[in-house]
C-alpha positions in Angstrom: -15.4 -97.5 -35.3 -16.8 -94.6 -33.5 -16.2 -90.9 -34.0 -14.5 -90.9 -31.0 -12.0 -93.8 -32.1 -11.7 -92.3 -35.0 -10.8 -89.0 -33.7 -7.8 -90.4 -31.5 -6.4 -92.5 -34.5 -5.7 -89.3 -36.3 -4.8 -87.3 -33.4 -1.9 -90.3 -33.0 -1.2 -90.8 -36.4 -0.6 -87.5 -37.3 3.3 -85.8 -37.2 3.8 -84.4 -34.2 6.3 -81.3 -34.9 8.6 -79.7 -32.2 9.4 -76.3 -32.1 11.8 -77.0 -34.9 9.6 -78.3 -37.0 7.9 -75.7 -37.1 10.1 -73.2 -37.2 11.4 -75.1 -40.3 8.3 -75.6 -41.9 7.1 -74.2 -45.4 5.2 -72.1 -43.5 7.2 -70.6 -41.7 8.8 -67.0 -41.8 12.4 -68.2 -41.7 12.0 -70.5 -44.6 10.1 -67.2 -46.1 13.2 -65.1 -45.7 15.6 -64.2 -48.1 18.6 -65.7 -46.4 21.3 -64.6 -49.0 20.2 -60.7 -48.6 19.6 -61.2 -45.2 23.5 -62.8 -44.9 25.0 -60.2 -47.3 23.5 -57.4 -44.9 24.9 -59.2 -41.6 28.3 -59.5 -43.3 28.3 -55.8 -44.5 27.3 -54.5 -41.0 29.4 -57.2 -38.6 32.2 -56.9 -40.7 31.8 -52.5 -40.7 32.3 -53.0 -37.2 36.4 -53.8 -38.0 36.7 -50.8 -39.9 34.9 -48.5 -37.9 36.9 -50.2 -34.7 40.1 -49.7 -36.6 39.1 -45.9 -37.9 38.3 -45.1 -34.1 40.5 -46.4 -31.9 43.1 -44.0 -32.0 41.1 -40.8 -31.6 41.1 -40.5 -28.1 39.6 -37.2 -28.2 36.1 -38.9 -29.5 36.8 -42.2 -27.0 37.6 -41.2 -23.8 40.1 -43.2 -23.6 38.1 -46.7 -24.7 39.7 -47.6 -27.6 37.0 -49.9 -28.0 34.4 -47.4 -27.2 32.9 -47.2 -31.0 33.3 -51.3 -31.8 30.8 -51.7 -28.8 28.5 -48.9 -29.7 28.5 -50.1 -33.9 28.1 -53.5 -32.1 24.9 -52.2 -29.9 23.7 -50.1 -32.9 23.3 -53.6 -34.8 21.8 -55.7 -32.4 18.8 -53.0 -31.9 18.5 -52.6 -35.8 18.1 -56.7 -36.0 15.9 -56.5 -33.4 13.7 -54.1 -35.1 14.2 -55.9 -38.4 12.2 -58.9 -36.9 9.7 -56.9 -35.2 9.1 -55.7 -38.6 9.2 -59.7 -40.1 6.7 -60.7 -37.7 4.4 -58.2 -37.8 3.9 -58.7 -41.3 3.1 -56.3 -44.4 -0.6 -56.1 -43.6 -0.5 -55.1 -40.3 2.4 -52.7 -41.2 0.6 -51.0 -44.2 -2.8 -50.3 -41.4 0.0 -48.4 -39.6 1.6 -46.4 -42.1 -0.4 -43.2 -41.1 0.7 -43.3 -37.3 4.6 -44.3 -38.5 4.7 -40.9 -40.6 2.6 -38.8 -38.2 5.3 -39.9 -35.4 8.1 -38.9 -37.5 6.7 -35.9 -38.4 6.9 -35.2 -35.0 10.1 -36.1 -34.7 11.3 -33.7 -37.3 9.5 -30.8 -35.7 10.8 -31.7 -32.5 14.4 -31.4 -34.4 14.2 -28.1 -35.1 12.9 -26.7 -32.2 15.7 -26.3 -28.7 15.0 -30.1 -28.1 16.8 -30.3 -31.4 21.2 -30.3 -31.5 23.6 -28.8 -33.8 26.5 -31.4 -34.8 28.6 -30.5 -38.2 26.7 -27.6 -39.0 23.4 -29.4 -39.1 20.2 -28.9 -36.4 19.6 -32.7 -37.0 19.4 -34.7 -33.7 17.7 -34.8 -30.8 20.0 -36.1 -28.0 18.6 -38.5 -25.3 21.5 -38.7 -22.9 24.2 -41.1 -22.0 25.7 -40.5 -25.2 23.0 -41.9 -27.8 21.4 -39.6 -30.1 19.1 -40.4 -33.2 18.8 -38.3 -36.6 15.3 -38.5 -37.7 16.1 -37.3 -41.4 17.2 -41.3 -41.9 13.3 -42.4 -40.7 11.7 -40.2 -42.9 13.1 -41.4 -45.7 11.0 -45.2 -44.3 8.3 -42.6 -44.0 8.5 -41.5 -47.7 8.9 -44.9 -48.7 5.8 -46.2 -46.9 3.6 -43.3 -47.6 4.0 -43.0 -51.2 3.6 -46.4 -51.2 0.0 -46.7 -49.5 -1.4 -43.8 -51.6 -0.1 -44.7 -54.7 -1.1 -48.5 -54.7 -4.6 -48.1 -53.1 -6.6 -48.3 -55.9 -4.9 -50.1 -58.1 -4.5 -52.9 -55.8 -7.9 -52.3 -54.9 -8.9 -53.1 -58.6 -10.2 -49.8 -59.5 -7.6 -48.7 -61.3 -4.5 -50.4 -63.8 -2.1 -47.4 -62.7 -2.3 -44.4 -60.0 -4.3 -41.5 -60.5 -3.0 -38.1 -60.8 -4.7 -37.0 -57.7 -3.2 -40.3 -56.2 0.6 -38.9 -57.6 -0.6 -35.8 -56.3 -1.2 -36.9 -52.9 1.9 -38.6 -52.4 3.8 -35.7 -53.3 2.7 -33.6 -50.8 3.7 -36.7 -48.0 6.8 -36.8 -49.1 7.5 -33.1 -49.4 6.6 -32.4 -46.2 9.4 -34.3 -44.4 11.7 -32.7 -47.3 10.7 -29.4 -46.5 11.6 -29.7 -42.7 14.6 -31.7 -43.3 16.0 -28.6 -45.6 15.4 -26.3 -42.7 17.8 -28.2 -40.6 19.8 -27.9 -43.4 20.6 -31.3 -45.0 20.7 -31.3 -48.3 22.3 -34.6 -48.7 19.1 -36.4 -46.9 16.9 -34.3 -49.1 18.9 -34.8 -52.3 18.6 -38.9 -51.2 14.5 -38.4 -50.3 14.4 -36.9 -54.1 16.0 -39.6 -55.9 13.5 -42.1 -53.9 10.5 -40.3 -55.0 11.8 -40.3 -58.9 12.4 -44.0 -58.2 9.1 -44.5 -56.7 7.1 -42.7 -59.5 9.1 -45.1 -62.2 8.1 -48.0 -60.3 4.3 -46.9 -59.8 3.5 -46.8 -63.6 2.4 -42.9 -62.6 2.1 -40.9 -66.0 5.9 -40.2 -67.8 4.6 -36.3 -67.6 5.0 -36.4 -63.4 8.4 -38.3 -63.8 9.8 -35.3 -66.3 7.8 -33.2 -64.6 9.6 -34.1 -61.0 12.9 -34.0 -62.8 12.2 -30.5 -63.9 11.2 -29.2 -60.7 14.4 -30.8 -58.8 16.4 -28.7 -61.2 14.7 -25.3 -60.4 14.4 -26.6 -56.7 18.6 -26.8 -57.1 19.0 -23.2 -58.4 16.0 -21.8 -56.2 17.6 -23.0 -53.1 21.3 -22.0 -54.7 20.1 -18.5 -55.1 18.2 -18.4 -52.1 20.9 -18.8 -49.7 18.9 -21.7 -48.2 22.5 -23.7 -48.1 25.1 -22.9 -45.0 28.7 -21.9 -46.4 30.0 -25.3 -45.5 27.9 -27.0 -47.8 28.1 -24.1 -50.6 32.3 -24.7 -50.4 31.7 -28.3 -50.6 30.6 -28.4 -53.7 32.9 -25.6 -54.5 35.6 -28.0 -53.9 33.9 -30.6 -55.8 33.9 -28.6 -58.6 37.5 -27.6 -58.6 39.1 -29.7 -56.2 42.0 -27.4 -56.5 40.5 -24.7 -54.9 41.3 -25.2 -50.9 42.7 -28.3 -50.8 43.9 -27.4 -47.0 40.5 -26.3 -45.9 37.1 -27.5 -47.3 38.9 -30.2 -50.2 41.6 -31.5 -47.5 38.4 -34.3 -46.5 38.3 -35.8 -50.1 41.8 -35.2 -50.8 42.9 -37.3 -47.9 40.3 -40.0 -48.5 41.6 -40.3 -51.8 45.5 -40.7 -50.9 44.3 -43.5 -48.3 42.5 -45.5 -51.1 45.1 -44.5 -53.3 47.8 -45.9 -51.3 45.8 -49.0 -50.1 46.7 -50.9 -53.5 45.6 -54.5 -54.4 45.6 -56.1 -51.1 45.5 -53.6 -48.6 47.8 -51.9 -46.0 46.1 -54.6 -43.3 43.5 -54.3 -40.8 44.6 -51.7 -38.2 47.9 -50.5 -40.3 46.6 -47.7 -42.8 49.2 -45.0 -42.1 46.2 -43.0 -43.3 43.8 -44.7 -40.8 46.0 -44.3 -37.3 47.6 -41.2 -38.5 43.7 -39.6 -38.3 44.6 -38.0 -42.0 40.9 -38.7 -42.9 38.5 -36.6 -40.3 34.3 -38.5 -40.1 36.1 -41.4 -41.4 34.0 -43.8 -39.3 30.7 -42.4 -40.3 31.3 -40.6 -44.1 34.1 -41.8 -45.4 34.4 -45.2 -43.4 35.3 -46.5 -47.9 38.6 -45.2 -47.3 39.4 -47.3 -44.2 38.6 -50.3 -46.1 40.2 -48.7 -49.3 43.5 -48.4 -47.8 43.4 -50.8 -45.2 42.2 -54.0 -47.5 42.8 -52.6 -51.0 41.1 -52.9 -54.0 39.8 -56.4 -52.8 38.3 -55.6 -50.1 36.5 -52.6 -51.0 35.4 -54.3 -54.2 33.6 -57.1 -51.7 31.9 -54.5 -50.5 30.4 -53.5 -53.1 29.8 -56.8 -54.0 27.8 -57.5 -51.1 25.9 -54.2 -51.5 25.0 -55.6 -55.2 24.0 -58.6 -53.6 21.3 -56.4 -51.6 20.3 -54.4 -54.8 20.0 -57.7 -56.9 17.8 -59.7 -54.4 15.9 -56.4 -53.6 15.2 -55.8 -57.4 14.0 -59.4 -57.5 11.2 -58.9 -54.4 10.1 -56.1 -56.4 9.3 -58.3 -59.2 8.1 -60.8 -58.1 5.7 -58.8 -55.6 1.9 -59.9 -55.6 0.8 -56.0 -55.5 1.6 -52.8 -56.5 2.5 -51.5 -52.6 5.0 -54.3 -52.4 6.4 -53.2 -55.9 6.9 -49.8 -55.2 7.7 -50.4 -51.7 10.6 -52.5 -52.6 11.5 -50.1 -55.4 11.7 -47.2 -52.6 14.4 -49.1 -50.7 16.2 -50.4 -53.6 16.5 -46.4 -55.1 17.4 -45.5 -51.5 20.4 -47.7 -51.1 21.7 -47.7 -54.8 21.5 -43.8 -54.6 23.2 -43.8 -51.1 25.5 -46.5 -51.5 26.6 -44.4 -55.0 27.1 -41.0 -53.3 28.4 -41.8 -50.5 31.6 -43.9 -52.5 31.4 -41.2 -54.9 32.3 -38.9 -52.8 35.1 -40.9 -51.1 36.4 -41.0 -54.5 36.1 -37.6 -55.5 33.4 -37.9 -58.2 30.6 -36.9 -56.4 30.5 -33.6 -53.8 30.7 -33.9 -50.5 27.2 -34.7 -49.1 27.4 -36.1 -45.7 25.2 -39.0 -45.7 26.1 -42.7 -44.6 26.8 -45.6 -46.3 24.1 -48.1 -45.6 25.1 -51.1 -43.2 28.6 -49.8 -43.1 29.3 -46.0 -41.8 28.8 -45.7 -37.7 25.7 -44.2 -36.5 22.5 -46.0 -34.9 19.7 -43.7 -36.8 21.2 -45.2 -40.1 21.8 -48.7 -38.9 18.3 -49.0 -37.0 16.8 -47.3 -40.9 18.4 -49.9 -43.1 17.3 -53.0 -41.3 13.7 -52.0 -41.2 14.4 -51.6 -44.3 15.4 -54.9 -44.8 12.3 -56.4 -42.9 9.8 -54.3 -44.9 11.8 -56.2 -47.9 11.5 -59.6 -46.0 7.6 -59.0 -45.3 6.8 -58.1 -48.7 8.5 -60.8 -50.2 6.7 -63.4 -47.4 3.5 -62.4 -49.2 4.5 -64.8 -52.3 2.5 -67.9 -52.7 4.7 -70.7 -51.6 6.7 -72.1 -53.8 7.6 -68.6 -56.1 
């Protein structure tokens, strides 16, 4: 038979795979994806949506009137963050780790752009820069991608480069500096909650790099005087010194800078086993809890589905820890190790403070809980996240 017959024989005999197919096949990046993090994340963000929706709808001062006004918006702010999350998938982590420098330098710029008159005050804080029409983004919650990425390039370069079995102390050193930069600016603004979060990461991130024990301790040490310098310094705005005044005796003003945590606390309280309902907390429509669709969005779903409820949501948070913990493991390099480490110390620390402080055991920090609390900087942060996650994990041999 000639080449030629031979040629078309296989060319005939061979599958022939649709779109489908191929979008099914082993290959592929959706059978590459870890579907029950990726699901537990969807649920946790489309199922926010109700509590945010039910924590908003009454306010009429912040809807204009549109008592669906911040359902749509949390809605909006999720379709962009899956959009971005499989950007991120498709891209890859190669192509991802090339860009690291040009994803810090633009945030960078982003921060600096915060503090200067393009920059707006909201709560206290010089943290966003607002665009018009109502949207607004908070680049504190992109440097800590930035600090994640960046400690992660530096630190793994020559070990996965097979020069080295652990990072350098000039390598430690180096990655230090990237992530204090961001720190240093974001303190400025000043939000010590996103700087107390960026902290943790990089104690996280260390751990995970198999850096030296005496630049864990040594970070450890440092936070601790950092604390009391910036304590003593005045760096902190009297709202933030009485909130953790009130943390610390909760007592103290329980009308004034303890009446937040106070009334979270009586809507979880009073939420019992089962929950008020959706849309009847007497907590909830009687606006007792002010931020409550952005920091203390717990204590809608506290009061409103009860112990149940807000226990599945930490359930499905632990789902994203646990599957998060195991791409970290199971990573083919150091980057993707402590990359995924990064993430999984961002929302554990986060996740904690944030429900903490609905609680009453933690202060009062003003940072979001991830997938859950309103707000499209957060929301857009978390799912790229979640595709950084999905890429590194895609680097597996098949099979693993």
């Amino acid at each position: 038979m000639s080449s030629y017959g031979a040629s078309y024989r296989s060319v005939r005999l061979a599958p022939q795979r649709g779109p489908l197919g191929r979008a099914l096949g082993k290959s592929s990046p959706l059978r590459r994806l870890d579907w029950i993090m990726v699901l537990s994340a969807l649920a946790l963000s489309l199922g926010s949506s109700l509590l945010v929706w039910s924590a908003t709808r009454a306010r009429d001062n912040l809807t204009h009137g549109d008592p669906q006004y911040f359902l749509w918006r949390h809605l909006t702010n999720l379709a962009i963050g899956l959009a971005l999350f499989v950007v991120v998938v498709v891209l890859g982590t190669r192509r991802l780790r090339t860009a690291v420098p040009v994803v810090y330098l633009v945030v960078m710029v982003m921060l600096v752009a915060t503090l200067s008159p393009l920059g707006s005050t909201i709560n206290g804080q010089h943290s966003w820069i607002q665009f018009g029409g109502g949207f607004s983004l908070q680049p504190a919650e992109f440097a800590k991608l930035a600090i994640v990425l960046g400690m992660a390039v530096i630190l793994s370069a020559r070990v996965d480069a097979g020069e080295r079995e652990f990072p350098t102390d000039r390598s430690v050193i180096q990655s230090l500096v990237v992530a204090t930069v961001p720190m240093a600016l974001i303190m400025l603004m000043p939000d010590a909650g996103s700087v107390m979060v960026m902290g943790v990461i990089v104690l996280g991130i260390l751990l995970a790099s198999g850096a030296a024990n005496r630049w864990v301790f040594g970070l450890m040490g440092a936070g601790v005087l950092g604390a009391v310098a910036i304590w003593k310094l005045g760096v902190l705005s009297k709202y933030q010194i009485d909130r953790f005044a009130a943390f610390a005796n909760p007592a103290l003003d329980p009308a004034g800078v303890g009446y937040n945590t106070n009334q979270a606390r009586i809507a979880i309280g009073s939420g019992g086993l089962t929950g008020a309902g959706l849309f009847n907390g007497h907590q909830t429509s009687g606006q007792f809890v002010p931020e409550q669709q952005t920091d203390f969005v717990f204590s809608v779903a506290g009061e409103e589905l009860g112990f149940v409820g807000a226990a599945a949501l930490i359930a499905l948070l632990g789902v994203i820890l646990w599957r998060a913990c195991a791409i970290a493991r199971q990573a083919t390099d150091l980057y993707g190790t402590v990359l995924a480490a990064g993430v999984v110390t961002w929302f554990a620390f986060q996740a904690f403070e944030n429900i903490g402080m609905n609680l009453g055991i933690m202060p009062v920090a003003g940072i979001p809980l991830p997938f859950v609390s309103y707000g499209g900087s957060s929301m857009f942060a978390v799912w790229i996240a979640v595709g950084l996650l999905q890429s590194v994990r895609s680097q597996r041999p098949i099979g693993i």
